[in-house]
Each structure stands twice: as C-alpha cells, then as structure tokens.
C-alpha positions as CSV (number, residue, x, y, z in Angstrom):
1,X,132.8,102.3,103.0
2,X,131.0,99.1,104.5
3,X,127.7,98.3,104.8
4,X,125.9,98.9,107.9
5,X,125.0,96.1,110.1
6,X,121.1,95.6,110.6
7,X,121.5,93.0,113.2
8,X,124.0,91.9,115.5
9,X,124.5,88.3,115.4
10,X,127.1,86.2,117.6
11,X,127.3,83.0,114.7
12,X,125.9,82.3,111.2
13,X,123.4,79.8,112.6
14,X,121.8,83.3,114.5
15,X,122.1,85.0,110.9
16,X,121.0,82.5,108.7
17,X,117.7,82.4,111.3
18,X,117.4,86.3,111.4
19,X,117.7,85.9,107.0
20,X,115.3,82.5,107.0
21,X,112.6,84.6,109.2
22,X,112.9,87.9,106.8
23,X,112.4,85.6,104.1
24,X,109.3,83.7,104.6
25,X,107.8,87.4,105.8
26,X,108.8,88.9,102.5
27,X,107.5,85.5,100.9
28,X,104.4,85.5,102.7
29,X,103.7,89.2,101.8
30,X,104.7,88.6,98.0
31,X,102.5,85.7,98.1
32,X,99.0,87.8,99.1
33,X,99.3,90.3,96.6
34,X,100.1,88.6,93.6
35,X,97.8,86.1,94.1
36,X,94.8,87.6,95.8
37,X,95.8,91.1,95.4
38,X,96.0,91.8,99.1
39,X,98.5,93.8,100.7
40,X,99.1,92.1,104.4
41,X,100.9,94.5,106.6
42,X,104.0,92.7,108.9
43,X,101.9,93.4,112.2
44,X,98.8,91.2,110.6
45,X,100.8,88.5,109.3
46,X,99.8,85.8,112.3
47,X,95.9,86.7,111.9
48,X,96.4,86.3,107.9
49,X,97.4,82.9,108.8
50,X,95.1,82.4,111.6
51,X,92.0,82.8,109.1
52,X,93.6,81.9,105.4
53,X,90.7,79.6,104.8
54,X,87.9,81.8,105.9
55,X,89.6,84.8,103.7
56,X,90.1,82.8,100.8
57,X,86.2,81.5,101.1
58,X,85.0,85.1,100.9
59,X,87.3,86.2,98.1
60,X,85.1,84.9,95.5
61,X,82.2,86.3,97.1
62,X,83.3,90.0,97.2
63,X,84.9,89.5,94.0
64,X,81.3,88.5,92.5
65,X,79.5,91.6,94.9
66,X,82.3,93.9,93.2
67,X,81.0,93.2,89.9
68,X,77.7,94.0,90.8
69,X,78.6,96.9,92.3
70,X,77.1,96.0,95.6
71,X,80.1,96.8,97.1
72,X,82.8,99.7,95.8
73,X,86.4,98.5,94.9
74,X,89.0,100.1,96.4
C-alpha cells in the first residue's frame, strides 16, 4: 500500500517549500510551549510574531501576579 499524498507538487523545489513552510510552523509552535508554556494555534501564528516582544514583556508580570494569586492559572 503507498502512502497517501498530502500535496500535489509539480517539482521538489515546490516540495521542499511546502516541507520548509510545515517546518518552521511546527518549529515555531514547539518553540512557544516549551519555552513559555504557550500553546499558539496555526491561525495566530502571524499576530504571535507580530507582538513577541510585547508578549514576552508581560510574561514575567503574570507569572509574578500568578504567584500572588491575583490572577488564577489555567
């Protein structure tokens, strides 16, 4: 039995940029939640990116509110 195609693609440069794109989105993903514990869904990726600074600037901030209990960890 062979595997199913996901994508048709007419050369390897077309699948090597359909792999390299899946890649840096399953990088990108991997990257938030192991370290900041964040789990960025594919449809948010480009705001993620948009506002990295200002997201890692407040995760100190909540992480210090969590503690006391200010605000409730989910």
């Amino acid at each position: 039995m062979t595997k199913k195609k996901i994508y048709e693609k007419e050369n390897d440069d077309e699948r090597k940029a359909i792999y390299r794109e899946q890649d840096k989105i399953k990088h990108f993903i991997k990257y938030w939640e192991t370290n900041y514990n964040i789990k960025v869904p594919v449809d948010k990726i480009q705001w993620y990116k948009k506002n990295k600074p200002v997201i890692k600037k407040c995760l100190p901030i909540l992480k210090e509110l969590g503690e006391i209990e200010f605000v409730n960890n989910n």
